[in-house]
C-alpha positions in Angstrom: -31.2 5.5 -66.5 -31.7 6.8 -63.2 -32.9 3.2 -62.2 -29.6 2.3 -63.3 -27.6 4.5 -61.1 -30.2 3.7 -58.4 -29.3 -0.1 -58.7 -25.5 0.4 -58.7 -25.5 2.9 -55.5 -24.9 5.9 -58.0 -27.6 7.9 -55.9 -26.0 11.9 -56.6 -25.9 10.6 -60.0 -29.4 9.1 -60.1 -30.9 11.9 -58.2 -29.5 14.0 -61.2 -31.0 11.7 -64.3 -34.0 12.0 -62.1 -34.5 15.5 -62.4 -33.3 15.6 -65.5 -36.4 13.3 -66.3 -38.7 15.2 -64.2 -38.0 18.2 -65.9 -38.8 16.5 -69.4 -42.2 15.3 -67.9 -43.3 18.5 -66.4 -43.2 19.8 -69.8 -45.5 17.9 -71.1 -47.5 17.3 -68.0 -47.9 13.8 -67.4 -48.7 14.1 -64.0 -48.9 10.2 -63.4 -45.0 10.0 -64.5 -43.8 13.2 -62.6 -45.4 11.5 -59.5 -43.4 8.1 -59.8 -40.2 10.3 -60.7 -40.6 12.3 -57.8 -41.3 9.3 -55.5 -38.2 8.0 -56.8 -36.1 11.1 -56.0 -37.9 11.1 -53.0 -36.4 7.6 -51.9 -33.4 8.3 -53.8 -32.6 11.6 -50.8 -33.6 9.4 -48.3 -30.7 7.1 -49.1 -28.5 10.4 -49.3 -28.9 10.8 -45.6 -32.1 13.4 -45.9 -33.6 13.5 -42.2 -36.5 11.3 -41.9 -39.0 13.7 -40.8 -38.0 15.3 -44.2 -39.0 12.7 -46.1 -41.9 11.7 -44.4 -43.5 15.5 -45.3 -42.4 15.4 -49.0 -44.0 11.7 -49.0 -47.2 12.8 -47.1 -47.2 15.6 -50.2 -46.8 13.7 -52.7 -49.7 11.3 -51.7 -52.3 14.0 -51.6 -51.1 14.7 -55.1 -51.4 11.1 -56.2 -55.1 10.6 -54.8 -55.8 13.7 -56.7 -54.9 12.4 -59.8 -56.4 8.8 -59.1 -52.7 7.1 -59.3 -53.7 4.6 -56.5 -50.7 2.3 -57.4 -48.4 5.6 -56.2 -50.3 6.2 -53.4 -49.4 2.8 -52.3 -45.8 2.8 -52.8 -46.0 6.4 -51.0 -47.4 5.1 -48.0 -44.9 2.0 -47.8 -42.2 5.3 -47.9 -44.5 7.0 -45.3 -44.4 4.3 -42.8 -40.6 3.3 -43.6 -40.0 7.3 -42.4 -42.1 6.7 -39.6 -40.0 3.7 -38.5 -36.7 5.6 -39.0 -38.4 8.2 -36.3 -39.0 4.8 -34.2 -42.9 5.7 -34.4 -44.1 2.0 -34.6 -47.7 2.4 -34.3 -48.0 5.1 -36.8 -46.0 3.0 -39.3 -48.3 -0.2 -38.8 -51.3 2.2 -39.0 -50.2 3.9 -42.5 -48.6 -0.1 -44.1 -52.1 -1.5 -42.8 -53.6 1.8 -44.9 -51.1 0.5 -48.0 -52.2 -2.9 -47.8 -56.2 -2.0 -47.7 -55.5 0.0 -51.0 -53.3 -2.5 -52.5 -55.8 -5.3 -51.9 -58.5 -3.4 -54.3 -56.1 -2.7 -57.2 -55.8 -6.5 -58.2 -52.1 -6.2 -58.5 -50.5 -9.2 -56.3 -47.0 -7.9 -56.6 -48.3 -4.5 -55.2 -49.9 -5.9 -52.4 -47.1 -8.3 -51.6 -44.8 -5.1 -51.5 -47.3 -3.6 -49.2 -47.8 -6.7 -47.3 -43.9 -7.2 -46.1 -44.1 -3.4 -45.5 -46.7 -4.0 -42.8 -44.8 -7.1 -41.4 -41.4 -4.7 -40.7 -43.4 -2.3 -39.3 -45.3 -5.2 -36.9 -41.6 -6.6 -35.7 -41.0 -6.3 -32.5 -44.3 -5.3 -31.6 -46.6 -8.4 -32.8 -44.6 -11.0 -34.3 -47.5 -13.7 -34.8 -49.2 -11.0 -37.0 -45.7 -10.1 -38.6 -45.2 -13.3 -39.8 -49.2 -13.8 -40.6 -48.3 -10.6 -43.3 -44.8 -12.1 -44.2 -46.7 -15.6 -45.2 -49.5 -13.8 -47.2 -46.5 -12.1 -49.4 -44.8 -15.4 -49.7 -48.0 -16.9 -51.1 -48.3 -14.0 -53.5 -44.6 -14.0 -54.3 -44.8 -17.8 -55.4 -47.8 -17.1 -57.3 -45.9 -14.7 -59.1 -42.6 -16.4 -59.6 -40.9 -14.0 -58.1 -37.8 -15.3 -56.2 -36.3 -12.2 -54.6 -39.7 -11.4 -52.6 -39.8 -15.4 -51.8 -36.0 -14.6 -50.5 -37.3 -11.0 -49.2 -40.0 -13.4 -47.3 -38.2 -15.9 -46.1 -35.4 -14.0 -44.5 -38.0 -11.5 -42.4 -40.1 -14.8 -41.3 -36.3 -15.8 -40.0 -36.1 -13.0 -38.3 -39.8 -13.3 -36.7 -38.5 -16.6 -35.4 -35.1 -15.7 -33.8 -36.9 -12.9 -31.8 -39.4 -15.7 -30.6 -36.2 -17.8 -29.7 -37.4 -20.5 -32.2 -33.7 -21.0 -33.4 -30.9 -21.8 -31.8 -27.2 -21.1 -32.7 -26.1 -24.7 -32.7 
């Protein structure tokens, strides 16, 4: 439900279902469930306006918690929110260094949606800085995204590799 409320820009509401959730889990201490609910409320804040810096600590936290309990697949969606806090701080390099970390992790897990994820992660954290390699990253998730069947990553893909090309001045407005 909070998913819901997520997807229709009900965030108070889905930050509420969330906890309500999280509360539910605790209890019976699935830690591997609490984890993704409190990435998601994580995420969910962020889109309430919560500061960046914020975020980026609560994320940082919640990634030590996730390698404790082996949830690798969390770890890698909490570093894609780790360097997405780092690029709202307009910290480039540390947001390329933590979406290359994502992408190393992803790559072993054998879960080519994952690593796509991670993959266009890395490529907005590269714009602006090295768009050859942004667009290297953008491609590989493309690849993986067709594989998969997946038309919003292909469309995710394809409009970031535009973007890669009107900084290089490929396009013209004509």
């Amino acid at each position: 439900m909070a998913e819901v409320c997520e997807l229709r820009g009900r965030y108070v509401e889905a930050e509420e279902t969330c906890a309500l959730a999280l509360d539910w889990f605790a209890a019976r201490a699935d830690r591997r469930q609490t984890l993704r609910l409190r990435r998601m409320r994580e995420r969910l804040r962020a889109l309430l306006g919560e500061p960046a810096r914020q975020t980026l600590q609560a994320c940082e936290a919640l990634a030590a918690d996730a390698a404790d309990v082996g949830a690798d697949d969390e770890r890698v969606a909490l570093l894609g929110m780790i360097a997405a806090a780092h690029l709202r701080l307009g910290d480039r390099g540390a947001a390329a260094v933590v979406a290359r970390d994502a992408v190393g992790l992803a790559g072993g897990l054998g879960d080519d949606s994952l690593l796509a994820d991670a993959l266009v992660r890395l490529g907005i954290a590269l714009d602006g800085d090295d768009a050859s390699e942004a667009e290297l990253s953008y491609r590989r998730a493309l690849a993986l995204y067709e594989h998969l069947g997946d038309p919003r990553g292909q469309a995710r893909c394809w409009d970031r590799i535009g973007v890669v090309a009107a900084q290089r001045g490929m396009w013209s407005d004509a």
